[in-house]
N, C-alpha and C positions, 0 to 999 in steps of 0.2 A: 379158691381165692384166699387172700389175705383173712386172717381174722378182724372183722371192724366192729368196733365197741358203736361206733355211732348207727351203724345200719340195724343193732340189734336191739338200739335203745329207741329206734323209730319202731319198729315191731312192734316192740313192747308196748306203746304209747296207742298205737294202731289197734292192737292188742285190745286193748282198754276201752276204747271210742268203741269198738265191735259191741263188743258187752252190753254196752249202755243200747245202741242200736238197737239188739239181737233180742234179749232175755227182759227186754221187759214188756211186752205183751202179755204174757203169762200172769204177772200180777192185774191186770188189764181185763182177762177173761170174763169175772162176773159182773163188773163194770157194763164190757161193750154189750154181753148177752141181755141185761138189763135196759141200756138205752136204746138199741134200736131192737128189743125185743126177739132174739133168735134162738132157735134150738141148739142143742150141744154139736151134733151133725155140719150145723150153719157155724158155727163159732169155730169148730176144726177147721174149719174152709182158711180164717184166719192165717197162722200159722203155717198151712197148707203153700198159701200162694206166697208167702216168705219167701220158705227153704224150696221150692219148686223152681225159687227162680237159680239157686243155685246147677242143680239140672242142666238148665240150659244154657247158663251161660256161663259154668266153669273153662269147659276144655275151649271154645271157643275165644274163653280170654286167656287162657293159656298162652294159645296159639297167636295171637295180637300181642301178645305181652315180649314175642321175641322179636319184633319189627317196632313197637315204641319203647319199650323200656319201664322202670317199674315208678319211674318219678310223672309220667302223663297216665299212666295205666291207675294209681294212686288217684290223682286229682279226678281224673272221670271219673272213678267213682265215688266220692264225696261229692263229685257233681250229681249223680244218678242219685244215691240217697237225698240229697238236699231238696232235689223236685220231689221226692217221694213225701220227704216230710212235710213241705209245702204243700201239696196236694191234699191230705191229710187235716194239717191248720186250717186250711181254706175251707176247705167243703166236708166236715164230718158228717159221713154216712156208710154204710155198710158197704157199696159198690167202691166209693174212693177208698175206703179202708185198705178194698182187697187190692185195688190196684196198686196205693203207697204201699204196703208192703212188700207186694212184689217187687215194685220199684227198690226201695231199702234193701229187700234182699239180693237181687242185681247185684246192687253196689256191693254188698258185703260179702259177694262172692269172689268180685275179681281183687278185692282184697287180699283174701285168704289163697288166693291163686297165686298173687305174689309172695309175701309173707312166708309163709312155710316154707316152699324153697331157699328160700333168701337166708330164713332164721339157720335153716341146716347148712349152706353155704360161709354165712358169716359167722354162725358161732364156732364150725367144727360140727364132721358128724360124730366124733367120738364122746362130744357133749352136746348132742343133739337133743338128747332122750332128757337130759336137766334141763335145758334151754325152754324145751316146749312144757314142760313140768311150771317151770318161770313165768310162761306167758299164761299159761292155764292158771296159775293165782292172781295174776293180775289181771285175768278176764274174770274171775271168781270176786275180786273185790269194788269191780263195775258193777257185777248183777248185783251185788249184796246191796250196792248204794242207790242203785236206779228202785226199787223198790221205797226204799226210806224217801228216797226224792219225790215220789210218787204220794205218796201218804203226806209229806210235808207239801208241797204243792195243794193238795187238793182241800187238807185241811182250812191253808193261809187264803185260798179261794174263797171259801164261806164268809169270810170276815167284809163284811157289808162297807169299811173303811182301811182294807190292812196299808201297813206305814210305807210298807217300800213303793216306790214310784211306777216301777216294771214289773208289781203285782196286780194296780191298778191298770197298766196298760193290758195286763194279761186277760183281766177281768173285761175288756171288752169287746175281745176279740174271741173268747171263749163261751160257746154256749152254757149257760149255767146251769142245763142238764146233763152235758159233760164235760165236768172239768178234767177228767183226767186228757183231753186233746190237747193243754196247756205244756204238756209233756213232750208235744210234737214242734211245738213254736221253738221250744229249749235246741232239740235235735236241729233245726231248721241254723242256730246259731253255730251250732259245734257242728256240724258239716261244712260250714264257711270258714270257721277257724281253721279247720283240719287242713281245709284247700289253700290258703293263708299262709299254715305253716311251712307244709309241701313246697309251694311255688316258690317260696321267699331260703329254703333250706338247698344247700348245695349238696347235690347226689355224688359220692364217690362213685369211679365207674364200678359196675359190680359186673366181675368176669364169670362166669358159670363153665364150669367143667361140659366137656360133650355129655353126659350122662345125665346133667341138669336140665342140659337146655329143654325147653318143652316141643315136641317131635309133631309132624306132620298126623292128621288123622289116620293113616294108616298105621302109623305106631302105635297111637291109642286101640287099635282094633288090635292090633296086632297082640296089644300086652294086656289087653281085656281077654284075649282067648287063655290065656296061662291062669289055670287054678287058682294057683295062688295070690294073683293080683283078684279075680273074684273072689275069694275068701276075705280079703284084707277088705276090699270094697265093702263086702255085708257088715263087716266089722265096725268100719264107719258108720254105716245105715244102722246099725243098731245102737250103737254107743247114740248118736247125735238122735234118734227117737226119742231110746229112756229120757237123755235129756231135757229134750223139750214136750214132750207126753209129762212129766212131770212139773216142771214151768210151767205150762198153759193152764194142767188141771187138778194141780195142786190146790190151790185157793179156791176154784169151785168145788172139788173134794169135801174142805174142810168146811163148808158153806150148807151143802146139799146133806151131806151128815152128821154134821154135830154144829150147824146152823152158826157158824164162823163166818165175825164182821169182813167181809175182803177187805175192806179200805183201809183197818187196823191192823186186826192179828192175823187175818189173812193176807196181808202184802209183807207182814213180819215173819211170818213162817216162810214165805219164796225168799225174802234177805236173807234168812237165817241157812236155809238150803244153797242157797250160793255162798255167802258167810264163812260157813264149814264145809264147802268146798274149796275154799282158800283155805283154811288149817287143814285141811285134807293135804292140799297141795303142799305147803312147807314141808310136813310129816314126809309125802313121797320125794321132795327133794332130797331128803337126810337118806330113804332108805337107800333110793337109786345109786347111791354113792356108797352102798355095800350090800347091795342085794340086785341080784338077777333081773331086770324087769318083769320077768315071766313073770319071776315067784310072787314082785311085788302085786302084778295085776290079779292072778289067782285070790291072794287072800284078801283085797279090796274088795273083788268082789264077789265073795263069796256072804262077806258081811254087808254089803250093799243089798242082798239078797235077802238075807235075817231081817234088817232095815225095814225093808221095804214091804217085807210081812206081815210085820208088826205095826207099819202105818195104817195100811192098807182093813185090815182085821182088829184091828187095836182100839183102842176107847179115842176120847177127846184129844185128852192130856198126852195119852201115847201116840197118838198121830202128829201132833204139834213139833213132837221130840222127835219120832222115827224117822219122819221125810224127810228134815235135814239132815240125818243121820245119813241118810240115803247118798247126800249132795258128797257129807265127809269125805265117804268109800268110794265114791265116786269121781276123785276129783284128779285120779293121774289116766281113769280109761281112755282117756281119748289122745294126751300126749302118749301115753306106751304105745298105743295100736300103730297111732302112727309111724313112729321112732321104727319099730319091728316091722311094718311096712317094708318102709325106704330102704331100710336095711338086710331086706331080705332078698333085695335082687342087684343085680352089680353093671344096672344098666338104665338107660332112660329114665332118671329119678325125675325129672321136671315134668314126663308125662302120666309118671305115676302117680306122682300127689297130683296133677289136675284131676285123674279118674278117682282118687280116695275123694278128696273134697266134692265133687257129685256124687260119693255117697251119702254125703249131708241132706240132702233130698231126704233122708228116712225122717226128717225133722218135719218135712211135708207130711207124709205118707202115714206115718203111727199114729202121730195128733189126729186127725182127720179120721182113722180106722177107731180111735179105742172114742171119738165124739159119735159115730154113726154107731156102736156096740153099745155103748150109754145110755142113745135115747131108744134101743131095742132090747136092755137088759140089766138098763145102771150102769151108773158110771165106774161104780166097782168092780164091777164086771170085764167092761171093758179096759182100764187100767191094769187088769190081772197079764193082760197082753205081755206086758212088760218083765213079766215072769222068764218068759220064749226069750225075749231079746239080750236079757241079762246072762243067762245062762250060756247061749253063741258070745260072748265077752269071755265068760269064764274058759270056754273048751279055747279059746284062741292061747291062752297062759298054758297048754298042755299040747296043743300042734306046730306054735310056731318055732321054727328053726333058722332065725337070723345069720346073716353070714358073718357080722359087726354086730356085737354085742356089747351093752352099757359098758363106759368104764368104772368099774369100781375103787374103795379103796380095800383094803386086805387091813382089818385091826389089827390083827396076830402076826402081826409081820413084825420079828422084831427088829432092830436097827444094826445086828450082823449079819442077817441074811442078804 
């Protein structure tokens, strides 16, 4: 299709809203484990029934997504999240917990079901690999703020008078043993907005190449049996783990070992790791535009690695610094895997990102393994996990062989050649 500047700046937007959705649990964790009292094991559970729910209802919105189109496929799911968050505001407790965010995550699936295709379709794949570098700092600059929002909220809650009118409303609808559910009434608004904008914005039509469109389950089987579409798949499930294996139990980390406030500098440290994963992201947009994607993903994360050692094993003060550090080097792995994905086969691209994006499921799967390794061995322990999963990041920068590779630009080029 045509390049459309509008279809890329709803992404983008879409992009945004996920974030806030998605990444902020994570600052959340010693909170909930705190108020209704649960084990590390029980707290994975969290997290778990998120991204689980992408699993199940990726390829299947996939496949719905070529019979409605991506402006009803869109609004169901800011509908699906909206009941999630609602459910959530309503009734906090550990059972509605897990089921809003399965709900939330539902929605945030068939999201990302659309979107990605869409973003490669309307930006260009030849600037695909910057495009989703694009959306990754402007999901980077969600998580950074959902955090702060989080800590400001709970704060202006203790204030037995505060001035604004819709803090006092928040205050009574809010258990005052947990305010951070005050977080969920917010989401409850901007789920409405979203569906709002959606219904009221006019969709150009968006043509999809045959290779886009998303294929009958037997093509998903079909291209599940090919190596290297399972390769790419793990590649997801690894990337989208590290990531939220470190969201979730970041701020319990810094808590359980060097006895760090969550509300403060423990919701400061998960902004700051999202934070500099947006400077991460600019930096990879500069390099992408003269360096190989491979090269760039190898030497990210090779220092996401170092990072992550040094949190991990590190004093107070070096853990505070390392784990965002972590987010820095970390903040183009999941735009490249993908880009090198799609790129790597010359065929059924729209059922391929549906089976990459159920590898998001590792965002279930690793939280939930390194919370059940934790409370059988410390949570250091189990965090080390994340060691395995970075290092399958790194061997992908050294096996993959795309058929379209980034565009770059050539500095040394001079102006007679």
């Amino acid at each position: 299709m045509k390049r459309s500047y509008y279809i890329v700046g709803l992404i983008m937007l879409t992009f945004f809203v996920i974030s806030l959705l998605t990444n902020i649990t994570g600052p959340l964790v010693p909170d909930i484990i705190n108020g209704f009292q649960l084990k590390l094991s029980e707290a994975g559970l969290l997290p778990f029934t998120f991204f689980i729910a992408y699993g199940i209802v990726s390829i299947p919105a996939g496949i719905l997504l070529e019979k409605y189109k991506e402006k009803k496929i869109m609004v169901t799911a800011f509908a699906v999240a909206f009941a999630g968050s609602l459910l959530l505001a309503f009734w906090p407790n550990y059972g509605t917990a897990l089921g809003s965010l399965f709900l939330i995550g539902g929605g945030m699936a068939m999201l990302q079901v659309v979107i990605n295709p869409l973003l490669r379709a309307a930006g260009g794949e030849e600037h695909y690999a910057f495009n989703s570098v694009l959306a990754q700092l402007i999901f980077g600059l969600a998580s950074f703020a959902s955090p702060k929002l989080y800590s400001w909220l709970v704060e202006r809650l203790k204030d037995p008078a505060p001035t604004a009118g819709w803090l006092v409303s928040l205050q009574h609808v809010v258990p005052p043993a947990l305010p951070w559910v005050s977080l969920y009434w917010l989401f409850v608004v901007i789920c409405l907005v979203m569906m709002l904008i959606l219904l009221l914005s006019r969709f150009p039509k968006v043509v999809l190449s045959a290779d886009e469109v998303v294929g009958s389950i037997n093509t998903h089987i079909a291209l599940f049996k090919k190596p290297v579409v399972q390769l790419y798949f793990f590649g997801i499930f690894a990337y989208v783990g590290t990531e939220q294996c470190l969201n979730n139990w970041m701020s319990q980390f810094l808590f359980t070992y060097h006895h760090i406030d969550p509300q403060t500098v423990g919701a400061d440290t998960v902004a700051n790791f999202w934070g500099l994963m947006t400077a991460g992201g600019v930096l990879g947009l500069l390099l992408l535009k003269v360096m190989d994607s491979r090269k760039v993903l190898i030497s990210f994360t090779v220092l996401a690695i170092i990072s992550f050692a040094a949190a991990l094993y590190g004093s107070s003060q070096v853990a505070r610094v390392a784990f965002p550090m972590v987010g820095f080097f970390a903040s183009v792995m999941y735009p490249v895997i993908f880009s090198l994905a799609l790129n790597s086969i010359d065929e059924h691209h729209g059922s391929f990102a549906g089976i990459l994006i159920t590898g998001i499921i590792g965002g279930a799967l690793l939280p939930l393994l390194v919370g059940w390794v934790g409370d059988m061995a410390g949570l250091r322990t189990g965090m080390a996990v994340l060691f395995v999963t970075m290092t399958y990041i790194l061997s992908i920068g050294i096996w993959a062989k795309p058929i379209i590779t980034n565009k770059t630009i050539n500095l040394f080029k001079t102006s007679q050649e």
